[in-house]
ZAZAZA-394266 format. One record per residue (C-alpha): x, y, z negated. Coordinates in steps of 0.05 Angstrom, whole numbers, padded with zeros to 5 digits, always signed. Layout:
<atoms>
XYZ ...
</atoms>
This chain:
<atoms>
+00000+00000+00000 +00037+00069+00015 +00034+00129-00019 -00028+00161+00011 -00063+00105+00004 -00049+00097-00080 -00067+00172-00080 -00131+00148-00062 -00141+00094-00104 -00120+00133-00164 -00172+00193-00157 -00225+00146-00143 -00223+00109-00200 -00205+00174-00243 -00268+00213-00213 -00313+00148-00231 -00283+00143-00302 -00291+00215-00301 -00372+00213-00286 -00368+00159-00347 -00336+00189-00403 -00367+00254-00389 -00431+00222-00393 -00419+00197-00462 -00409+00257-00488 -00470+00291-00458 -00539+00276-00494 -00559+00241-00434 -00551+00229-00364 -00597+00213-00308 -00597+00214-00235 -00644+00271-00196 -00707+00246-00168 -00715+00302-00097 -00768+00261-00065 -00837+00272-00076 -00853+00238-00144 -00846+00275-00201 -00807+00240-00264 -00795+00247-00336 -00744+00226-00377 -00737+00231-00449 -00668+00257-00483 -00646+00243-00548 -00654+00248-00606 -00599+00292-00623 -00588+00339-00695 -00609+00408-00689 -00556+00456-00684 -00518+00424-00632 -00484+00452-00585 -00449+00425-00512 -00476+00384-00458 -00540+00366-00462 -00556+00328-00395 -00509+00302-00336 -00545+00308-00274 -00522+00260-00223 -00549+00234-00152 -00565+00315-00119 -00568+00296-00042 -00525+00346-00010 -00536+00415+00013 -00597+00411-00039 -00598+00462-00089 -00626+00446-00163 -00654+00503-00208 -00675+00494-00278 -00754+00526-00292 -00799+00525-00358 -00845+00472-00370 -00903+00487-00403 -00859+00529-00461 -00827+00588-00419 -00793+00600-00491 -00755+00540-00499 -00706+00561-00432 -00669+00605-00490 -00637+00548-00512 -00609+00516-00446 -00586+00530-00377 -00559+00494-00315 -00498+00490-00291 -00496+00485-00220 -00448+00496-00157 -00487+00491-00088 -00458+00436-00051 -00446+00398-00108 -00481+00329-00126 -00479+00337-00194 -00499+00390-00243 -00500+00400-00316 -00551+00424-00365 -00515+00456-00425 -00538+00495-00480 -00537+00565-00491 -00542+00570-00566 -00550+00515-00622 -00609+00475-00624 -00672+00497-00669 -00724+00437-00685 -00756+00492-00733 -00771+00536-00671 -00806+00475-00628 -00863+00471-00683 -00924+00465-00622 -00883+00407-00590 -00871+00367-00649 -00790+00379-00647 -00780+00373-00569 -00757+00414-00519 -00790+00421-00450 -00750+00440-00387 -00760+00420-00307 -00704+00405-00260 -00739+00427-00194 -00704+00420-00121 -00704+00453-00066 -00767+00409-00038 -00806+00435-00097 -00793+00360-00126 -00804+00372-00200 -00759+00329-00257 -00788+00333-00321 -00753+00337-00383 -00764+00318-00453 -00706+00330-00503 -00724+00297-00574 -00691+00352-00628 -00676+00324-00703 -00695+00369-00760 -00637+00376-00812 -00637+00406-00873 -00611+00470-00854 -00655+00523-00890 -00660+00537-00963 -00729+00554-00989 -00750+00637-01000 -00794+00654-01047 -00839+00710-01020 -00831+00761-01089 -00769+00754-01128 -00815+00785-01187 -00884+00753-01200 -00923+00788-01260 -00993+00768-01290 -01033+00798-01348 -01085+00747-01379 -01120+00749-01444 -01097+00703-01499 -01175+00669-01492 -01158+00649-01423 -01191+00581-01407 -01142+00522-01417 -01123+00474-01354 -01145+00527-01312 -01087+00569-01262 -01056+00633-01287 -01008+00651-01229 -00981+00613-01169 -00917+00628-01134 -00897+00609-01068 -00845+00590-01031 -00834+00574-00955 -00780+00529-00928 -00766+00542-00850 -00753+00467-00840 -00810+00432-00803 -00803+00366-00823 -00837+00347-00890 -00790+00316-00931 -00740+00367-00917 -00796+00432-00924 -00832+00402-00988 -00813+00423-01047 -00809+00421-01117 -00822+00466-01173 -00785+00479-01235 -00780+00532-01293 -00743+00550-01358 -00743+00562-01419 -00801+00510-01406 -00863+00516-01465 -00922+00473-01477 -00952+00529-01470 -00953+00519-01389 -00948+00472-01338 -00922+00488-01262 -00948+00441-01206 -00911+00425-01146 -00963+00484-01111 -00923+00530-01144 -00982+00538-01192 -00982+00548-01275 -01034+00526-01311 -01047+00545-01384 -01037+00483-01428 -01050+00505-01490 -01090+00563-01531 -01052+00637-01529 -01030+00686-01592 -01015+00750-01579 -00995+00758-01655 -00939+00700-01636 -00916+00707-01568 -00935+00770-01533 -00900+00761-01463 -00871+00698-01438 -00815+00708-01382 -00796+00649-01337 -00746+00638-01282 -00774+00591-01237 -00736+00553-01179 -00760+00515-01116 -00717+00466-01085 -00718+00424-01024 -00697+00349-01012 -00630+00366-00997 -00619+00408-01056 -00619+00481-01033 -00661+00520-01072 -00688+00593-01086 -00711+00625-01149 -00747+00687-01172 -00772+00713-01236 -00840+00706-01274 -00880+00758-01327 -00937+00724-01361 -00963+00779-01393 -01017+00762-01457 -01074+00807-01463 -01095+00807-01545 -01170+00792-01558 -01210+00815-01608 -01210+00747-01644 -01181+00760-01711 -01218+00777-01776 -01178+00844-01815 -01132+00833-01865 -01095+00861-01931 -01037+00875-01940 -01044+00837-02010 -01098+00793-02033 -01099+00822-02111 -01073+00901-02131 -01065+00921-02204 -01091+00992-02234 -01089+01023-02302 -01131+01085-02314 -01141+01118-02381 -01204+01117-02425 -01254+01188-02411 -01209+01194-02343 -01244+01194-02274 -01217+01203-02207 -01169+01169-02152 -01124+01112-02174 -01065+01128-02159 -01026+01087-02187 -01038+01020-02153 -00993+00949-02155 -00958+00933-02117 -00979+00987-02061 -01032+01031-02037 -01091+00984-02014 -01087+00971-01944 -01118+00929-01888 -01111+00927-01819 -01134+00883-01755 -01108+00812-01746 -01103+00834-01668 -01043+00871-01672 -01056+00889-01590 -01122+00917-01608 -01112+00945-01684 -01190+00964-01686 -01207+01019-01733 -01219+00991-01814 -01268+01011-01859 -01275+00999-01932 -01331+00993-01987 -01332+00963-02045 -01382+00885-02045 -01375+00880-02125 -01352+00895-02192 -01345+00844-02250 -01381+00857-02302 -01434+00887-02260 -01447+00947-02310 -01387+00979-02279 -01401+00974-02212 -01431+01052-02205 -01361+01073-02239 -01327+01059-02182 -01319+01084-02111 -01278+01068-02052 -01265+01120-01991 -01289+01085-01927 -01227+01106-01885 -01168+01109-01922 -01189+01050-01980 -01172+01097-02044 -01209+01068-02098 -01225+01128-02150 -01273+01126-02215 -01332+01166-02213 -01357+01149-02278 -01310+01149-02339 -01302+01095-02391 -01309+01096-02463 -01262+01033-02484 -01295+01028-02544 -01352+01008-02509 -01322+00956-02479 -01317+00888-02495 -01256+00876-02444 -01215+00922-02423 -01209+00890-02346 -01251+00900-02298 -01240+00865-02227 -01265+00907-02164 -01284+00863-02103 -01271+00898-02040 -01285+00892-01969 -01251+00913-01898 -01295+00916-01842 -01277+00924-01766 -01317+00987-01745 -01333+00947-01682 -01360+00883-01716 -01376+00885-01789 -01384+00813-01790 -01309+00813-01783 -01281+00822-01856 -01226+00808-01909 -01228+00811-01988 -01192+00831-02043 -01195+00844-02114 -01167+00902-02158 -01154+00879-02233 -01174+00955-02269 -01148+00964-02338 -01178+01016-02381 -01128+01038-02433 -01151+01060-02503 -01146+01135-02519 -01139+01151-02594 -01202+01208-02588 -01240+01179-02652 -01228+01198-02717 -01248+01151-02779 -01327+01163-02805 -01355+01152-02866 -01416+01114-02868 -01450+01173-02901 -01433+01243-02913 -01436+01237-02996 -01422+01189-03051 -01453+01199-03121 -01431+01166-03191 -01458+01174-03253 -01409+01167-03314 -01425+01168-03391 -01386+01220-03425 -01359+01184-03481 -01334+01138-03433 -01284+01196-03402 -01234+01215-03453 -01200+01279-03439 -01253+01296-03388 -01306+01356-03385 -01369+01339-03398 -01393+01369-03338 -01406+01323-03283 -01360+01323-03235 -01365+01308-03154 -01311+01265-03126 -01303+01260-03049 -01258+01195-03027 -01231+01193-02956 -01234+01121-02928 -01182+01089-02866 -01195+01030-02823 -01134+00989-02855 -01166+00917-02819 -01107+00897-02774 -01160+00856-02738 -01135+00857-02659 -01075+00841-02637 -01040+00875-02567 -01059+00849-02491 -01014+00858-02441 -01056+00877-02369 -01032+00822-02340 -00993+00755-02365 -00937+00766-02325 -00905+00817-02288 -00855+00808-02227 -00813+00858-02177 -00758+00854-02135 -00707+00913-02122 -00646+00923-02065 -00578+00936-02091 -00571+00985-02038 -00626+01032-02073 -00610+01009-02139 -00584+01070-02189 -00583+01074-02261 -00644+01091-02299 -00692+01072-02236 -00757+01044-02258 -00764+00979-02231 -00831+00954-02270 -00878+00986-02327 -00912+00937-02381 -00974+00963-02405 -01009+00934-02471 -01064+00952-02505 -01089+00947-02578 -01170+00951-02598 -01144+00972-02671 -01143+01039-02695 -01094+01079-02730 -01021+01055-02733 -01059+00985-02720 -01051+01001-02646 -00995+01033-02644 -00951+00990-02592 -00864+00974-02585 -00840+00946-02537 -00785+00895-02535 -00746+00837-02498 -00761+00769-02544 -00727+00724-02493 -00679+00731-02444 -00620+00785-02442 -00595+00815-02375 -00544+00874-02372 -00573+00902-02325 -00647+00914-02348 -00662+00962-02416 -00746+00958-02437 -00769+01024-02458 -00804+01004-02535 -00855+01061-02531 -00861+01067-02451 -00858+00995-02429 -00816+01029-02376 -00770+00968-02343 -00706+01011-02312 -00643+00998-02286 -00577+01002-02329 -00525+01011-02270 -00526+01012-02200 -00520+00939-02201 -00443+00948-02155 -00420+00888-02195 -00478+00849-02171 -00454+00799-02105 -00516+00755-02093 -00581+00750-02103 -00595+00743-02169 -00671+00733-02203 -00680+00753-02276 -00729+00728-02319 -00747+00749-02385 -00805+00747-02443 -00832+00816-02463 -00862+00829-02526 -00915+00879-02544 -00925+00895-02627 -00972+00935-02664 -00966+00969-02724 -01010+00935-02769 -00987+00902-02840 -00970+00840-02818 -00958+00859-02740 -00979+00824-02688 -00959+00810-02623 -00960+00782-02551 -00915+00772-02494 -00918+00769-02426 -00861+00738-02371 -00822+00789-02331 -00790+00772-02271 -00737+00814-02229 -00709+00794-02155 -00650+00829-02141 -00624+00822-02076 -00568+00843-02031 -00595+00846-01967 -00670+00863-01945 -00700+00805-01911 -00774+00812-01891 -00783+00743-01870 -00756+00675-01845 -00703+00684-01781 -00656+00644-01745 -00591+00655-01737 -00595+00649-01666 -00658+00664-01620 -00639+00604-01568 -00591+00540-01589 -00569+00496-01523 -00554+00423-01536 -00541+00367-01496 -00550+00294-01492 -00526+00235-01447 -00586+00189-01412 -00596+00125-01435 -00570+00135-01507 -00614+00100-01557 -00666+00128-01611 -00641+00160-01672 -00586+00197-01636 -00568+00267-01663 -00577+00324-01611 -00558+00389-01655 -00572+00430-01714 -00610+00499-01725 -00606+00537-01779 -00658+00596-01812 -00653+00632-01870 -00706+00653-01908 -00662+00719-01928 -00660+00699-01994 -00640+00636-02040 -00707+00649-02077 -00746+00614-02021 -00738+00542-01993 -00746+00538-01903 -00777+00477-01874 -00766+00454-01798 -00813+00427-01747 -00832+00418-01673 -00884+00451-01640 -00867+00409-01572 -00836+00348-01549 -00848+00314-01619 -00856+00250-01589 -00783+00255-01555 -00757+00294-01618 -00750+00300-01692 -00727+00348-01737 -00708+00343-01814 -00712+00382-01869 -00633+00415-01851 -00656+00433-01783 -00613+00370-01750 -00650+00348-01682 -00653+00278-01670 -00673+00238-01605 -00732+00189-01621 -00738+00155-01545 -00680+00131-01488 -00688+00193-01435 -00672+00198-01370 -00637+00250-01324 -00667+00222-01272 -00745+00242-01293 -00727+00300-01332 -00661+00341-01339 -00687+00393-01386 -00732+00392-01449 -00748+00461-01484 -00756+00459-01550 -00802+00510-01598 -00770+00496-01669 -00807+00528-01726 -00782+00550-01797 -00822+00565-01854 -00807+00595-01918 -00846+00586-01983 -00859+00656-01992 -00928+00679-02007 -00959+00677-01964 -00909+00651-01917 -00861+00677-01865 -00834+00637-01794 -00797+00648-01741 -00784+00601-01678 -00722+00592-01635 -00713+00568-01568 -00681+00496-01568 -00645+00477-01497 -00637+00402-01491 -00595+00382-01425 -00594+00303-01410 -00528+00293-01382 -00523+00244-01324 -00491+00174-01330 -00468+00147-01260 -00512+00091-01240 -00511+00045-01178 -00548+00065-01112 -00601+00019-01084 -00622+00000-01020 -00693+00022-00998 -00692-00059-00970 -00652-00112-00972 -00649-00121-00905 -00663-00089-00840 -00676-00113-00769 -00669-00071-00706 -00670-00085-00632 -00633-00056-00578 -00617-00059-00500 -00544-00084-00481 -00543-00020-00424 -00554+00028-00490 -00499+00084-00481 -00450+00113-00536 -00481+00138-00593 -00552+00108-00582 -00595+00105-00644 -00605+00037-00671 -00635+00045-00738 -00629+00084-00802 -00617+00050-00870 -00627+00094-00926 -00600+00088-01002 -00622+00123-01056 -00584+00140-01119 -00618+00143-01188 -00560+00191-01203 -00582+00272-01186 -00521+00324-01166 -00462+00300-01140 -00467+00233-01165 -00521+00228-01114 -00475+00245-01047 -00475+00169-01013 -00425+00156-00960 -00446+00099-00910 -00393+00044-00884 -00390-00022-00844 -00333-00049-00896 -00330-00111-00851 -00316-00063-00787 -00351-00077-00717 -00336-00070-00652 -00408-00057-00624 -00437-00018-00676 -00419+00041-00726 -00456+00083-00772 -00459+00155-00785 -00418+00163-00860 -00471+00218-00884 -00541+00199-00861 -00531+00113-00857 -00551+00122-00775 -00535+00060-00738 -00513+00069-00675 -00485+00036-00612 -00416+00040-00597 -00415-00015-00541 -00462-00075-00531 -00453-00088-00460 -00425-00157-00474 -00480-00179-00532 -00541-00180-00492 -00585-00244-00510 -00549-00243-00576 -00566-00228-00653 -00513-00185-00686 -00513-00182-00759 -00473-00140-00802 -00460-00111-00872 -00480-00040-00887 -00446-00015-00950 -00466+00067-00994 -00422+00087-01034 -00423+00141-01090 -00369+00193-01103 -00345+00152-01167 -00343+00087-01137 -00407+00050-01146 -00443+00022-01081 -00505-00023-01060 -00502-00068-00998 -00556-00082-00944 -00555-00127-00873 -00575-00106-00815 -00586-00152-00755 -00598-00127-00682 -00629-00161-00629 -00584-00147-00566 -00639-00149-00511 -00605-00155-00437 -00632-00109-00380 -00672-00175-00348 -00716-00172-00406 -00758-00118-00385 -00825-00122-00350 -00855-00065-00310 -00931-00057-00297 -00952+00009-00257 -01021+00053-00271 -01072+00089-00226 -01068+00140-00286 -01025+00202-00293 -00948+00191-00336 -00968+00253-00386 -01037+00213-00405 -00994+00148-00415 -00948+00182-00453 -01001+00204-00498 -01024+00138-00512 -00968+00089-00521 -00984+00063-00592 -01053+00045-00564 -01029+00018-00495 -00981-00019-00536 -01035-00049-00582 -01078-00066-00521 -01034-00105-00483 -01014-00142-00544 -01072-00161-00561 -01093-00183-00487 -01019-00219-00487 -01007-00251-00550 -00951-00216-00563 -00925-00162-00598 -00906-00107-00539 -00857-00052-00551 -00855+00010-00488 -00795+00032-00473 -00812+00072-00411 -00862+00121-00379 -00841+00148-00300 -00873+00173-00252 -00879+00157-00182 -00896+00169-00112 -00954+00122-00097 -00936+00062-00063 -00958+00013-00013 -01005-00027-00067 -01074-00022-00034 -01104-00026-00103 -01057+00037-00122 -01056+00065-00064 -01090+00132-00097 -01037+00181-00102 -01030+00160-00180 -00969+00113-00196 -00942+00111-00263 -00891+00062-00281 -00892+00025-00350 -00835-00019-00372 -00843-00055-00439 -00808-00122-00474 -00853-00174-00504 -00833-00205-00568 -00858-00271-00598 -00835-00281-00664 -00765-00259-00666 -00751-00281-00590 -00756-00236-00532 -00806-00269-00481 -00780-00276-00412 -00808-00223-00358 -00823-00287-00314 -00863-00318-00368 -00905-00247-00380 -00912-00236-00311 -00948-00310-00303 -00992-00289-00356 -01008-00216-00342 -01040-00251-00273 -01062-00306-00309 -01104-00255-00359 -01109-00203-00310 -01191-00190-00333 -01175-00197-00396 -01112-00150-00394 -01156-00093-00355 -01209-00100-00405 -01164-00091-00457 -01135-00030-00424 -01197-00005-00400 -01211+00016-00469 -01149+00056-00477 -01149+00089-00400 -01224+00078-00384 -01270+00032-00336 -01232+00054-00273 -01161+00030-00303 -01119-00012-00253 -01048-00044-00266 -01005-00086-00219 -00953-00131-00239 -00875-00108-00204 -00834-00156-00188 -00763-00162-00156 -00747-00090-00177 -00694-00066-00236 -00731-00032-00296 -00733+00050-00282 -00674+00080-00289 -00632+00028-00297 -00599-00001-00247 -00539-00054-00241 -00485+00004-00225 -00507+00044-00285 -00494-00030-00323 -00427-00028-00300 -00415+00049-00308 -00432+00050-00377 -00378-00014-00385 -00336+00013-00355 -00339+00090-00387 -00336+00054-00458 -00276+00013-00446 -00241+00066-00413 -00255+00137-00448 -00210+00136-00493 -00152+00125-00444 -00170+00180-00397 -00188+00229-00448 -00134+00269-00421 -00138+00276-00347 -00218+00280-00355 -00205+00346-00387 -00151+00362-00328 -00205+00338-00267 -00253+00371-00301 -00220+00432-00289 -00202+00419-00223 -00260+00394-00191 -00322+00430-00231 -00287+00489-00245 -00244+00516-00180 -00233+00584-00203 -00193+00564-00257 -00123+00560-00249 -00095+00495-00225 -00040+00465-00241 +00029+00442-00190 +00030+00383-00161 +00089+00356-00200 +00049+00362-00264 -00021+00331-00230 +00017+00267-00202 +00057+00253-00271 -00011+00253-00307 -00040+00213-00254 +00018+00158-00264 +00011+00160-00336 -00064+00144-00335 -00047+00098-00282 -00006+00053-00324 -00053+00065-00387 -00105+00041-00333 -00065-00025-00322 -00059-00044-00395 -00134-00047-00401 -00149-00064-00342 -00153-00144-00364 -00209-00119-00424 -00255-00112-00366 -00250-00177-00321 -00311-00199-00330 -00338-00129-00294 -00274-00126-00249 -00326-00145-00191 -00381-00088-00219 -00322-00031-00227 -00310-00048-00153 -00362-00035-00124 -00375+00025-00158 -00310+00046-00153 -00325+00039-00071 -00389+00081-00083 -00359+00132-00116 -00309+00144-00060 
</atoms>
């Protein structure tokens, strides 16, 4: 062979590699149709966002030029165009920008373009898009805000948020709903909806803020922020400030009391929102005598005596004062108290005689040294009868007092006593009979309590208690005491309070019952008063003891529940009693677990003339594990030469099955997560060889086939016997069939499967005749009465023919090895303009693919005979 003619050889065979390998990159390939039928051929699937070749067009008779037009959807021509040199009998459809499933939402994901010739011959084209997860979900406010009244109905919806997720396909686009600090208070559906769970208290929690987030499938997520703003409700009876006050007014004395224990009365509205006007009166006075005595002023709630009291007249000097608060906008709305009155004894009698003269008669002899006139003698008589002893107005008396206003001399507490003697009977001192404290000095004639210091050497809270004693005057004296307590405290501390508003704690899944999550602590401000814990949610996952340790009580799992929020209450022993509640955080912490298979196994059938990269079937592992743990990576760890799979989403796809057809491949399909733990699965694929398709054609259009595959499917199944899967739809031309001659061909090709076994085309086409009524019936129902099929025989399935077969053999074999002077012809001989390279360097590529070419050249024998002849065609 001389020079010229290896030259020959050599670009043949490079150009029909070329057309190959080219091909497998592309989506798809597929030879014009210029005559007068009209075709369509489906593309895909491929991801969205790509971007390259999307369709080799091969088979343009010459001097024909190929445009590309809309079909149906001008819009979808923004993502491709053709490219295409006149003369030229090939042409390629490319994109212009990446790929958008989430734009194609009236065609279901595809895109629609025509290749149309010259002849006005139109190709059809369907290309088959895959949605990916490539849009995070956006909430439509990033600020949601909701006033409701605390008597809002429970399991009824309060607010709903939304979010929208571009992606069109619903298990990337759904999504799920999630907020913190979560509450019992509310639930949030996956609509993006809260519902109140639970009554409202505006006295407790006034506002509730949330940050809620939505998140897809894939894990992208959004989140905005929620104001749940509680409306107070004119629900709450008034109350005071203390249930019992203490008051001392003198005997003969009206007006005001002003001097009441422990403060001025006062009552106000249990709605603090609302904090209705109060009004006061007085419902009764024990004893009942006394009740016109008294009055109370309707808007501020000074009590006052109207009528003075004459202690003498009394047989006790306490008197208790019932009295009422009424909401001005409901008087059946009240609260009670009492105020204990003491009338104090005023010394404003003096002693009287029980008549104004005494007369006594006296013999004179029986007066020595007396006149014998008669003399008057006038004798003053005292109450000497120590007969009463002292009361105290009350039994005991207690106070508490700040270090910070402390000072010496301050009164702290007054002891009052009284004595229903007369005279120097009830005359009253005052002393400590039990108990000494340095601090405290008792006034003996005032009862005054004070302060002896400014208590700087006092470092803690300290509570003094002590026995007063109150004695007369009378021979003997007599006495009573009463119990004085003082609180002195270094700090103020109005009520119970955490040391920390919100406490986050965490806790591994799986871990048994009993296990400690964290401790909270509240004081109570003061070691005088004892704080108790408890839950006011989750208390069947958690427990709480008396030193605010949290404790698990249930196994938990990351996998249904990351997050628990926790109200924890304290409550001191005060009276009445203060609490406070903090915000417990309680993350489960994931523990790596094994990934599973969806199915043990998985069966899959494809055709042996299936290109590079052709879909087989998706396996699909899940992982119990959430986050990273989740990431699965998808392997063949046995390897294959036929197959592979796709690392990230477990696709199966073809690398090369030319040689398998007839045959059952099975093979091992192995996730992995990051840290090592995997699940296995096997796949088997039936390798179905081109001679095991059967073609029927239809007096009915290709678009209303299309549209009803799963039922033509079904139909000739049933009619058959079999189970039928359709692999193509095409259009064509008419034909010579008298029964078809209409101008309606379409051409159907399908595989029959019985069992597990492909049934020979022969074999279906004996019994497609041999059923024909039965088979038209069957179809009639699908396509309607005037349905007609014909069996075709003798002809290769559409669109594939024996040098396709051979092409795609010979493409897979040999990319690889011509990876490198594809590139260089490609430049050459699609793209002119571009500079070329010198000879020198063209012919020393060509003789290194050359002898690449011979050492693989053996890896094809069995489709040495094939390559030929296309080799010959190409030329």
């Amino acid at each position: 062979m001389d020079g010229a003619a290896l030259r020959r050889t050599c670009i043949c065979l490079i150009v029909s590699v070329w057309i190959h390998v080219v091909t497998g990159r592309a989506i798809g390939s597929s030879n014009i149709n210029c005559g007068s039928a009209s075709t369509t051929v489906y593309l895909g699937a491929v991801n969205e966002g790509y971007t390259g070749d999307v369709e080799l067009v091969s088979a343009i008779p010459v001097d024909t030029i190929v445009t590309l037009e809309p079909d149906l959807y001008p819009e979808h021509l923004q993502f491709v165009e053709l490219s295409f040199t006149p003369g030229e009998t090939t042409a390629t459809v490319r994109t212009k920008k990446p790929l958008d499933a989430d734009v194609l939402t009236t065609t279901d994901r595809v895109l629609y373009y025509t290749l149309v010739c010259d002849n006005n011959s139109r190709n059809f084209r369907r290309l088959i898009i895959s949605d990916i997860n490539d849009n995070s979900p956006v909430f439509e406010k990033k600020f949601y805000s909701q006033n409701i009244s605390e008597s809002h109905a429970l399991n009824t919806e309060v607010l709903q948020v939304t979010a929208v997720d571009a992606d069109i396909t619903p298990e990337f686009s759904l999504l799920i709903y999630t907020y913190s600090p979560e509450t019992a208070d509310f639930s949030l559906a996956n609509s993006g909806a809260f519902t109140l769970m639970r009554p409202l208290n505006y006295n407790i929690v006034p506002k509730y803020n949330f940050i809620v987030t939505a998140m897809d499938g894939g894990g992208n997520s959004d989140t905005t922020s929620v104001e749940i703003i509680v409306e107070d409700v004119d629900n709450l009876n008034p109350f005071f400030s203390h249930s019992l006050y203490q008051a001392v007014i003198p005997e003969n004395q009206d007006g005001v009391l002003s001097e009441i224990k422990p403060e001025p009365i006062k009552a106000q509205d249990g709605d603090t929102g609302i904090n209705m006007t109060i009004t006061y009166s007085i419902s009764s006075v024990s004893p009942a005598e006394y009740q016109p005595n008294f009055n109370i002023d309707s808007n501020t709630g000074a009590l006052s005596v109207v009528t003075s009291f004459d202690r003498e007249e009394m047989d006790s000097s306490e008197i208790s004062v019932n009295i009422q608060a009424a909401q001005t906008d409901d008087p059946l709305k009240t609260a009670d108290a009492v105020v204990s009155v003491t009338v104090e004894d005023v010394n404003d009698n003096a002693p009287e005689f029980d008549q104004s003269s005494y007369n006594v008669s006296l013999l004179v002899n029986s007066l020595a040294n007396l006149d014998k006139n008669i003399t008057v003698i006038r004798v003053s008589i005292t109450d000497d009868d120590n007969d009463n002893k002292p009361e105290f107005s009350s039994s005991s008396y207690e106070t508490s007092t700040e270090v910070k206003d402390a000072a010496k001399g301050k009164v702290v507490l007054t002891l009052r006593a009284t004595d229903k003697d007369i005279g120097n009977n009830s005359l009253i001192t005052y002393s400590f009979s039990e108990g000494h404290s340095p601090h405290l000095a008792l006034d003996s004639e005032t009862g005054e309590v004070t302060l002896t210091s400014d208590l700087a050497d006092v470092t803690e809270d300290t509570t003094l208690v002590l026995t007063a004693e109150a004695t007369d005057h009378g021979k003997p004296p007599l006495s009573a005491t009463a119990l004085v307590v003082v609180n002195i405290r270094i700090t103020s501390s109005e009520g119970v309070a955490f040391l920390n508003s919100s406490y986050n704690f965490s806790l591994k899944e799986n871990e048994n019952s009993g296990v400690t999550v964290g401790q909270v602590h509240a004081s109570a401000g003061s070691d005088l008063y004892e704080v108790s814990y408890g839950l006011r949610t989750h208390e069947d996952l958690f427990s709480i003891d008396s030193s605010g340790t949290i404790f698990s009580t249930k196994e938990l799992d990351k996998e249904e529940q990351e997050w628990y929020i926790l109200d924890v209450e304290a409550v001191d022993n005060r009276t009445p009693p203060t609490s406070a509640v903090a915000l417990v955080r309680i993350q489960v912490e994931d523990v790596n677990e094994p990934p599973e298979f969806s199915s043990d196994d998985y069966k899959a059938s494809v055709f042996s003339i299936a290109p590079y990269k052709t879909p087989v079937i998706q396996v699909k592992a899940s992982d119990p594990d959430v986050g990273d743990n989740s990431r699965l990576v998808y392997s063949l760890p046995a390897g294959n030469s036929s197959f592979d799979v796709e690392s990230a989403s477990g696709q199966l796809y073809v690398v090369s099955a030319a040689d398998l057809g007839g045959k059952t491949v099975t093979m091992e399909v192995k996730a992995t997560d990051p840290h090592g733990l995997s699940a296995t699965t096997t796949v088997k694929v039936v390798v179905h060889g081109s001679s095991d398709v059967t073609t029927i054609s239809l007096n009915k259009p290709a678009d209303i086939v299309e549209d009803n595959i799963p039922e033509l499917e079904e139909a000739l199944g049933k009619a058959l016997g079999w189970t039928v899967n359709i692999i193509q739809v095409q259009n064509s031309g008419g034909g010579e069939s008298q029964t078809l001659r209409a101008s309606v061909k379409t051409l159907v090709s399908f595989v029959a499967f019985d069992g597990d076994e492909v049934v020979k085309p022969q074999e279906v086409a004996k019994k497609l005749q041999r059923e024909f009524e039965k088979v038209r019936a069957e179809l009639a129902k699908v396509l309607g009465d005037d349905v007609r099929f014909e069996v075709e025989t003798g002809k290769d399935p559409p669109g594939f023919s024996s040098g396709q077969t051979a092409g795609v053999v010979v493409g897979v074999l040999l990319g690889l090895t011509v990876m490198g002077l594809t590139v260089y012809v490609f430049k050459r001989k699609i793209i002119p303009n571009r500079r070329r390279r010198n000879s020198k360097e063209t012919w020393a590529d060509v003789g290194v693919i050359f002898e690449m070419f011979k050492l693989n050249i053996s890896s094809i024998q069995p489709f040495k005979q094939k390559a030929n002849h296309l080799f010959v065609l190409q030329l």
